[in-house]
N, C-alpha and C positions, 0 to 999 in steps of 0.2 A: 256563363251558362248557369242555371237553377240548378242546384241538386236536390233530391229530396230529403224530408226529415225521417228521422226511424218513426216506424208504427208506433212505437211506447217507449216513455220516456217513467223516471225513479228520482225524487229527488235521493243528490248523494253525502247532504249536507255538507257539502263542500261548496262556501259559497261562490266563489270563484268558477266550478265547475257546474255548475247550477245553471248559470247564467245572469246578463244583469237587468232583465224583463225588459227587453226590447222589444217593440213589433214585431212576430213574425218568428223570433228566436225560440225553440224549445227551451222549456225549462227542465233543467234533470240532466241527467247521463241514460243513454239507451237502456232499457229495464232489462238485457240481459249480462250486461259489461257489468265487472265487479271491481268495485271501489277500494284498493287496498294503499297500506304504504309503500313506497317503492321498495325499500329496503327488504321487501318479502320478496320482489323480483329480482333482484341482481345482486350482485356483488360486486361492492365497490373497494376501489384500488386494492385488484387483487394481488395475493405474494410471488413476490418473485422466485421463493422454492422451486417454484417449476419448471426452475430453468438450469438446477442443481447438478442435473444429468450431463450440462453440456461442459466441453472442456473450454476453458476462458477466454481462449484463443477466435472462438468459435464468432465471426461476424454478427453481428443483427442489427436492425434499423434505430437511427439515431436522429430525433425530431426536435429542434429546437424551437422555438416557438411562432417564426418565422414558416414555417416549413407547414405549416396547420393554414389553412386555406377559411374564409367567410363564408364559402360556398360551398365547403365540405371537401376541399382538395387536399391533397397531400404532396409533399414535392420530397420524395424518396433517394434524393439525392446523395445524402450522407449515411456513408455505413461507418458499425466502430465496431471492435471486439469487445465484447463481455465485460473483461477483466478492467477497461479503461472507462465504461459507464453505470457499469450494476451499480454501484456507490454513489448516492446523491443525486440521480434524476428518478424518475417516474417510470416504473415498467408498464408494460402491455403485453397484448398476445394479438394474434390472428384474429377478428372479426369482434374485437373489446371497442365499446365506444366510449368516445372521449370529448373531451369540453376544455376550454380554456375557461379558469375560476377568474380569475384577475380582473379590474377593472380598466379600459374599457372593452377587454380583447369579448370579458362576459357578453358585455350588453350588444356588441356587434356580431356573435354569432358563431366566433372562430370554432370548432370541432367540427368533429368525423369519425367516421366508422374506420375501424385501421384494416387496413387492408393491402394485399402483396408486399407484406416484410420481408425482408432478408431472414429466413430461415424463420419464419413465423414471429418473431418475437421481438422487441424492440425496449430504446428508451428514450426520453426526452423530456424536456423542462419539466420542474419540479409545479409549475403552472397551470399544467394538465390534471384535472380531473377522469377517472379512468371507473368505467360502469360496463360490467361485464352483464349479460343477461342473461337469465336462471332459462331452461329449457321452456317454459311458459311465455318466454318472451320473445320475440324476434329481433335481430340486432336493427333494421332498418326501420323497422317501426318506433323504437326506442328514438335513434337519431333524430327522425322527425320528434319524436315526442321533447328533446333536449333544445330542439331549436325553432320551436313552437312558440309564439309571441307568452303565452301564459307560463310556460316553464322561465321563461327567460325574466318576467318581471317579476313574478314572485322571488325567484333569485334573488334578486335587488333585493328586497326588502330583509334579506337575510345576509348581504352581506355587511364585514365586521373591517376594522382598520380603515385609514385613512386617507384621503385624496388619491394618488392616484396606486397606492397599497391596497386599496380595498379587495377585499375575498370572499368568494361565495364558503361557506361550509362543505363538510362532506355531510354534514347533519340535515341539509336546505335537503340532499336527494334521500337519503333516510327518513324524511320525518315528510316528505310529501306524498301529500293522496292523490292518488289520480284514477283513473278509471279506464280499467283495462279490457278491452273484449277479448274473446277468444282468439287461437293461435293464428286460425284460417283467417279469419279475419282482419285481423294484422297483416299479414303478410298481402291483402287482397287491398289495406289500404296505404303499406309502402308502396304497392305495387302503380295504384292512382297514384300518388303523390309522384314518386321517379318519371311518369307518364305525363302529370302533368306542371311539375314544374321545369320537368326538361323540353316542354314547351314554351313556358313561359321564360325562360333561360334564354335559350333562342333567337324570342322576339326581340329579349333584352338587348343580348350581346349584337345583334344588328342596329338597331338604335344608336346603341353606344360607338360600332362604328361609323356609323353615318353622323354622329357628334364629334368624331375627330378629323371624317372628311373636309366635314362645315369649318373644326379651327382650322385644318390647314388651308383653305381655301381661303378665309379670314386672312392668318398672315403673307401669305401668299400676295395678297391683293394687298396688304401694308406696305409690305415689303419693294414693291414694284412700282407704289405710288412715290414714296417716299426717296427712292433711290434712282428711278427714272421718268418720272414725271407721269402728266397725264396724256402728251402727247404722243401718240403712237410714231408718228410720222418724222418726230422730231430728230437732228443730225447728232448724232453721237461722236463721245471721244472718248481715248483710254484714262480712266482715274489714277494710273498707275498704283491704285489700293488691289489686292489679290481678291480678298473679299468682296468688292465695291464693282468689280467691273467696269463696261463703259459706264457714261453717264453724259448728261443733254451737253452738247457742245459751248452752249453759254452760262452754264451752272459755273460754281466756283467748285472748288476740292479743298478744302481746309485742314487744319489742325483744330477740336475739340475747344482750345484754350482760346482761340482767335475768336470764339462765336461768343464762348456763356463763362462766368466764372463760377466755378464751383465751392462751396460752402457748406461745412455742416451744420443742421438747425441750433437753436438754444436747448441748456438742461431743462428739464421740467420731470419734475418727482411725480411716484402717482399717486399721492395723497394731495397733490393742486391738480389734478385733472376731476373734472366733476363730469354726471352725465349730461347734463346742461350749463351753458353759461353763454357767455358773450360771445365768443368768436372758439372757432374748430381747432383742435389738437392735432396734427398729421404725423406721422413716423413713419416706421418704413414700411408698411400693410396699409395705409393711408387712414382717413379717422380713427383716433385714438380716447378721441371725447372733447370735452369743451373747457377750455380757460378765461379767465378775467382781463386779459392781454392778448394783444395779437405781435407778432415779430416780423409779418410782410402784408402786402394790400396791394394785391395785383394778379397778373395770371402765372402760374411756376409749374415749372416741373420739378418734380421730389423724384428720389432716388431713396430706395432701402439703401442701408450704411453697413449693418450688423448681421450674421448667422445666416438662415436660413431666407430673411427676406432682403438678405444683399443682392442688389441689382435691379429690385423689383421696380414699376413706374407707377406713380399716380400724380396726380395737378392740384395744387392749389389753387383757390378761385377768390377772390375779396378779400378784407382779412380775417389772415387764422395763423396761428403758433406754429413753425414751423418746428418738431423736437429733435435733440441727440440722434435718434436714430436716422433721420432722415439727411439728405443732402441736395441742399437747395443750387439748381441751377439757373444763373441770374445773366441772363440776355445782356449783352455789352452793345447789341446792336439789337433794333426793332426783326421781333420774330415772331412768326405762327406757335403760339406753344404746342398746340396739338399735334403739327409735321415732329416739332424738336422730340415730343414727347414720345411716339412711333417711331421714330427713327432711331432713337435711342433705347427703346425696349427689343429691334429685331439684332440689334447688335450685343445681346446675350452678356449683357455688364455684369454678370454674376461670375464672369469665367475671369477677370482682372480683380476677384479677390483675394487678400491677404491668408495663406494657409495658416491657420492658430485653432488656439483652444474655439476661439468665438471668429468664424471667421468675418474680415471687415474688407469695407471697399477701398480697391488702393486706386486710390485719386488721381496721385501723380502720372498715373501709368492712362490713366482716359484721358488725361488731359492732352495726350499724346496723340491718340488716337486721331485717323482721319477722316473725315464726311465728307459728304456733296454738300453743296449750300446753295439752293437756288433762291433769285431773286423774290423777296417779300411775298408779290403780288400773288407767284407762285403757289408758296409754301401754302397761304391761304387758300388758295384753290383746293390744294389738295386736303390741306384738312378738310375744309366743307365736303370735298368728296368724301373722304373719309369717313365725315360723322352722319352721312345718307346712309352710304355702302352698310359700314357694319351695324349700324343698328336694324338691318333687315334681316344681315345674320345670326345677328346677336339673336333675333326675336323668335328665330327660326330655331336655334341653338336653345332657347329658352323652351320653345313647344316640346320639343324631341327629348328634354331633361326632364320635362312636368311626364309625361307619359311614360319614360322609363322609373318615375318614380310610383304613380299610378299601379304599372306596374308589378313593384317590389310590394307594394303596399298588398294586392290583390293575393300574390305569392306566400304573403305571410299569410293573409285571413285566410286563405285557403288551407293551409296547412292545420292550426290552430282550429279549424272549424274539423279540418278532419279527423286530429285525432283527438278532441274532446266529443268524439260523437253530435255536432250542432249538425252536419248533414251525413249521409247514409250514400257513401262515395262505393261500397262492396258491394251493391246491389247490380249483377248484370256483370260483374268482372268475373275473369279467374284469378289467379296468385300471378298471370306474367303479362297483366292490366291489361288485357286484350278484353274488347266486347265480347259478350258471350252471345249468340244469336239465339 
């Protein structure tokens, strides 16, 4: 949808709010909004004096960093008394908003407006930035202003410390200018924005489940190739596996060790892996970069070894370096890598990990484990079904992803255009976004 631009626009010497002489974009902030620094509007991380009156004992909401939503949620789950968080976390009050300073929680958006505490008042991570608004401000319009693509990278450029230490200031909200309309006003353009991006919320969150129908239908359809063939018609028998069920009556049922031998890759430092070189680096997230060596020349299946991507599947194709993290599964008999490689990813190899500081794949214990094994000619069938089938839902999985990002994208420029005055969204509303006729 168009919106329109305000009648008259001011430059506000602010280059950023000015704009950056696109086609089409006003230049300026609307000539009656006034340009100030924030720290004339709000009060930030106000004291917790105010909470002097209550006796220790006295419950209030307790938000760890977790608990603060990307989408402006809140999960109110945890209450504590007084006396056990007033010391070392971050207070709040009733209708105070808040931002996560930290990197990356800044740059992905996490705060919110607080809202239904336990007894109005709260605490949580020290990580929370806390912007209370002066009566000239409105707390909703503020939020949008907090999570508005320009408040958000100017941020950046003001945060201090290191990798993933990095912190916005309390000085980045103090010392920014922004441009502020009147109070009606405000409130007429939280009022479009909760209208219209709980629209576009919406569309999102159906997308996104029709993205999870598409995977389950995905493994769904692995799962059933992979474990009972492509014949519908064909005579079953019992696997005597619990998980495995029947399965084709001329298939084999094996032990894991009988088919592939298992193997972890070679070490390789990551001062020899380069971004280019002769043959591919695989690990256990699968390319990792390129080396001057290869360690197999053939078709494989990789297995994550380590932590988070124990269990994971990807194939090695010609040759390429097979590393530490990864564990090479080597065919004893001619096989489909693509069945072995599916059929070993719906059987969730993440759950036969070693519990430790890092967790690792215990080997001995898959080796145990037991498959179907149909004959060759099979297995190939079914991969090539395989590799028709999901690249249609893959592709289909791919559209619905590009759109839900589209989306997010529009979400944000809308916002950002609203509350820097670039279109004139309070024209025709009242304060509860309803058309005015």
């Amino acid at each position: 949808m168009k919106y329109p631009a305000y009648p008259k626009y001011k430059k506000s010497g602010v280059k950023w709010l000015d704009g950056d002489g696109s086609a089409g974009s006003p230049q300026g902030v609307p000539d009656h909004w006034e340009v100030k620094r924030t720290r004339f509007m709000v009060t930030m991380n106000p004291s917790k004096q105010e909470i002097n009156h209550l006796p220790p004992e006295t419950e209030v909401q307790f938000l760890p960093m977790e608990s603060v939503g990307e989408d402006g949620s809140l999960n109110l789950e945890t209450i504590r008394p007084i006396f056990e968080v007033s010391s070392g976390y971050t207070f709040f009050a009733e209708g105070d908003v808040t931002f996560a300073k930290i990197t990356p929680c800044f740059e992905n958006g996490k705060g919110a407006i607080m809202r239904n505490l336990q007894n109005v008042f709260g605490f949580g991570t020290t990580e929370l930035t806390v912007i209370r608004p002066g009566p000239s401000l409105n707390n909703e319009y503020l939020y949008y202003l907090t999570i508005s693509r320009d408040f958000r990278k100017n941020g950046e450029a003001w945060m201090y410390g290191a990798g993933g230490q990095k912190r916005v200031p309390d000085d980045f909200v103090r010392e920014l200018r922004f441009a502020f309309p009147p109070l009606s006003e405000q409130q007429a353009i939280a009022a479009f924005l909760d209208c219209e991006t709980g629209r576009i919320d919406s569309l999102i969150d159906k997308k996104q489940k029709f993205t999870e129908l598409l995977k389950e239908k995905r493994t769904a359809l692995i799962s059933h190739a992979v474990t009972k063939g492509l014949n519908p018609k064909v005579k079953m028998k019992p696997s005597g596996v619990e998980w495995l069920g029947d399965v084709p009556e001329h298939w084999d049922v094996k032990h894991i060790k009988y088919i592939v031998r298992m193997k972890s890759g070679e070490s390789i430092t990551s001062e020899e892996i380069q971004e280019s070189d002769d043959y591919p680096v695989y690990g256990g997230n699968g390319l990792r970069g390129y080396y001057s060596d290869f360690t197999h020349n053939g078709h494989y299946v990789l297995i994550g070894r380590q932590g988070a991507l124990c269990g994971n599947i990807n194939y090695g194709n010609g040759k390429f370096w097979a590393s530490e993290h990864a564990v090479v599964a080597n065919p004893m008999t001619p096989i489909a890598t693509l069945w072995l490689g599916e059929l070993l990813r719906i059987m969730n190899l993440n759950q036969y990990s070693v519990s430790a500081a890092q967790p690792g794949l215990a080997i001995e214990k898959i080796k145990e484990l037991i498959v179907p094994f149909p004959p060759l000619s099979e297995q190939q069938a079914i991969a090539e079904y395989l590799d028709q089938e999901t690249v249609k839902i893959d592709s289909l999985i791919t559209r619905v992803e590009t759109a839900i990002e589209k989306l997010k994208e529009y979400r944000t420029a809308l916002i950002s255009a609203a509350v820097t005055g670039k279109i004139d969204v309070s024209t025709g509303l009242n304060t509860s976004g309803r058309e005015v006729a």
